[in-house]
C-alpha positions in Angstrom: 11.4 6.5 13.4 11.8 5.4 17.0 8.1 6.8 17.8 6.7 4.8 14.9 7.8 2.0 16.2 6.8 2.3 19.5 3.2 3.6 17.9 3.2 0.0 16.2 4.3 -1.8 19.3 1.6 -0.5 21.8 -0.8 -0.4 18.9 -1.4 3.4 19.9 -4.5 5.3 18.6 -2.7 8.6 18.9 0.7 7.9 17.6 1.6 8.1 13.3 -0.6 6.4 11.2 0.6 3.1 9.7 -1.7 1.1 7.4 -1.0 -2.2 6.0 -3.2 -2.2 2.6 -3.5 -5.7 1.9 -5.9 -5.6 -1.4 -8.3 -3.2 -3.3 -11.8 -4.2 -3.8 -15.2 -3.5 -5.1 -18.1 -2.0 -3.8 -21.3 -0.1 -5.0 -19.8 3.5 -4.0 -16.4 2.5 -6.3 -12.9 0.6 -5.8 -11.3 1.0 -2.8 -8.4 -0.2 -0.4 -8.7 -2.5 2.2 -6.4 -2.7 5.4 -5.3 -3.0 8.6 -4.3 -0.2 10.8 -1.5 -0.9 12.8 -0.9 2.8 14.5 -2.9 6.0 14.9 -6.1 7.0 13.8 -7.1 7.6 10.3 -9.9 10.3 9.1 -11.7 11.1 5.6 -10.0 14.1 4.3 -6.3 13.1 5.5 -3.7 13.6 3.2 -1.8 10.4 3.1 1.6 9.2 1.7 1.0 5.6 -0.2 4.6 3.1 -0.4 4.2 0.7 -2.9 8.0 -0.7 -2.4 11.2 -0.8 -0.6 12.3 1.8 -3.7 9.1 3.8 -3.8 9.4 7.7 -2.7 6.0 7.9 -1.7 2.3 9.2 -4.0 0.5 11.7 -1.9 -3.5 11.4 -2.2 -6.1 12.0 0.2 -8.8 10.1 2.1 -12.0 10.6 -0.1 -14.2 7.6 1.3 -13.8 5.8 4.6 -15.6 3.2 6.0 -16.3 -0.7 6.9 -17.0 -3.6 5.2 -19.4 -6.3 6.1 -19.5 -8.7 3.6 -19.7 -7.3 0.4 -21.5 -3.6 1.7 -19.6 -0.6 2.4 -20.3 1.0 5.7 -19.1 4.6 5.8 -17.3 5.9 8.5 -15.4 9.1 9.6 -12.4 7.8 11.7 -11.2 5.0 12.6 -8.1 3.7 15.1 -5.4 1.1 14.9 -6.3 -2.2 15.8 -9.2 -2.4 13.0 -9.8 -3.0 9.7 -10.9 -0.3 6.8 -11.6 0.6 3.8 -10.2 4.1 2.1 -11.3 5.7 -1.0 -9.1 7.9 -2.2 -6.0 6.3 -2.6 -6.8 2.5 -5.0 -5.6 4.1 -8.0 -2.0 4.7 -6.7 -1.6 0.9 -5.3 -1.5 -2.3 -7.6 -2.1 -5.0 -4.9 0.1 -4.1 -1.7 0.9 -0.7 0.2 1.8 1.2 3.4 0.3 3.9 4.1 1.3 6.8 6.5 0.7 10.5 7.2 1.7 13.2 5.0 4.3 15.3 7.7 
């Protein structure tokens, strides 16, 4: 816990992966989650554990689409580090508005 939170202070690219999902929207290629990564780099094929709540125990899924949006198109991408903003496929249909997402491990 103490590394996460150091991860999140120093907003550090190779520290756990934390990612704020804020809302899930549509684009040509399908729905998908939009965020802000706060610590360590994400990639497409990462197996990732979603928190919905306070309560939740966690929905493992993996990575299926990543990428960038400008304005309403879908740029896809295959990493990306804290400090941006990105959109995951892979992971919408286990979040209803609002999630954390972090590393499987």
């Amino acid at each position: 816990m103490i590394k996460l939170e150091k991860s999140l202070e120093s907003c550090d690219p190779e520290g756990p992966v934390c990612v704020y999902i804020s809302k899930i929207v549509k684009f040509k290629q399908g729905t998908m989650a939009f965020g802000r990564i706060f610590s360590g780099t994400i990639r497409n094929g990462d197996k990732v554990t979603i928190y919905t709540s306070a309560e939740d125990k966690g929905s493992v899924r993996t990575v299926t689409n990543l990428g960038v949006c400008m304005s309403k198109e879908f740029i896809p991408i295959s990493t990306m580090p804290c400090g941006n903003t990105v959109v995951i496929g892979g992971v919408e249909n286990a979040i209803l508005k609002e999630a954390t997402i972090t590393i499987q491990g």
